[in-house]
N, C-alpha and C positions, 0 to 999 in steps of 0.2 A: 364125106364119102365120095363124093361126083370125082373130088381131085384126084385122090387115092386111084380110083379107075382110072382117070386118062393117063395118071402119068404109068399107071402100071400099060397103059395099051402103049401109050411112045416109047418106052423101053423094049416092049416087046417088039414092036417094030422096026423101032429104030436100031438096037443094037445089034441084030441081025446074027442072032443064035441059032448056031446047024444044030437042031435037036438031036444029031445022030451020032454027036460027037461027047464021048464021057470017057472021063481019062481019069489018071494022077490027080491034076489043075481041077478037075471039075471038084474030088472028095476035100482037097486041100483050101478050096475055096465054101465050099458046105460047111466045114469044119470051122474054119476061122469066124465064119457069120454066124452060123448058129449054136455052137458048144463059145469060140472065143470072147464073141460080144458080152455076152451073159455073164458069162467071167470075167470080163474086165469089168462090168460096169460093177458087179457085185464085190470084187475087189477092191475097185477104188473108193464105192460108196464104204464099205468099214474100213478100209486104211483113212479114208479122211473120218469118220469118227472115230477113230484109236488115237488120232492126234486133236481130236479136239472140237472137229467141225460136227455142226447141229445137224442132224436132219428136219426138215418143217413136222409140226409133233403129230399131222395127219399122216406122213409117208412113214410107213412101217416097212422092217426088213423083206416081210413078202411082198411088198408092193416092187420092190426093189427088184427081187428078184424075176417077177413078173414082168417088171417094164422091161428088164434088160434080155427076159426072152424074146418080146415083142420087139426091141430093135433088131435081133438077129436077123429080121428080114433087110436085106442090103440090097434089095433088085437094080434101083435104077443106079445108085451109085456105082455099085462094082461092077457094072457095065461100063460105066463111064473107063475105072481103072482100070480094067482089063484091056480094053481097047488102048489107052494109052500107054500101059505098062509092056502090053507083048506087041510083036509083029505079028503079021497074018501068017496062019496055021493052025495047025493041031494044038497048042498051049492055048493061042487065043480061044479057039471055039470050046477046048474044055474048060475054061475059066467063064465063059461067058454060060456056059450050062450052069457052074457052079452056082453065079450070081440066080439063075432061073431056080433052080432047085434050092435057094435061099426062101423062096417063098414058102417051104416047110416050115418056117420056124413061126408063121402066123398060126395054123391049129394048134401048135406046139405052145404058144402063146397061152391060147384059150384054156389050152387043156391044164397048162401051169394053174394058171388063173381061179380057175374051177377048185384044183386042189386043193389050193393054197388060202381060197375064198375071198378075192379081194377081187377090186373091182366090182364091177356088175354081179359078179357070181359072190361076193360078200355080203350084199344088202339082202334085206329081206324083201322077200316079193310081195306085193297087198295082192291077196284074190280076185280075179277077175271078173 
């Protein structure tokens, strides 16, 4: 957990996001982390079992689909690309929002998670 915080606070700092700037780049960058991610990984995990490949016999299709919401969060990386992908401007500062507003896809996560019952939200809870 400790890491998860810092590197979320160096990103935050260091990538130097105009919070005031929300554009095209910013939904187009939401979009790809948090609806694309989840869909590619859920893609690729049954296209590699359609030809063949195992999954380990603990990871079920909703786990799958649960982990690949929880990658949706892109914070510090598409900071990294953004920055090196645009010049400075208005493109940059809305993609670097986008990467900020990636961090929606962690309750998004939970909430997956919850529905779907895997994970934490799967087990049974002994009474306190």
């Amino acid at each position: 957990m400790p890491t998860e915080v810092v590197l979320f606070l160096f990103g935050l700092v260091n990538g130097g996001v105009a919070l005031r700037q929300i554009g095209a780049g910013t939904w187009i960058v939401v979009a790809a982390l948090v609806v694309g991610k989840p869909l590619g990984i859920a893609a690729a995990t049954f296209a590699a079992s359609a030809v063949g490949a195992r999954r380990p016999s603990a990871l079920t299709l909703r786990d799958v689909v649960a982990i690949g919401c929880a990658a949706g969060v892109g914070f510090t990386v598409a900071l990294f690309f953004a920055t090196a992908a645009f010049p400075d401007g208005d493109l940059l500062d809305q993609t670097k929002m986008g990467a900020l507003f990636s961090l929606s896809a962690a309750p998004l996560a939970a909430l997956v998670a919850m529905l779907l019952r895997v994970g934490r939200f799967g087990r049974s809870q002994a009474p306190t």
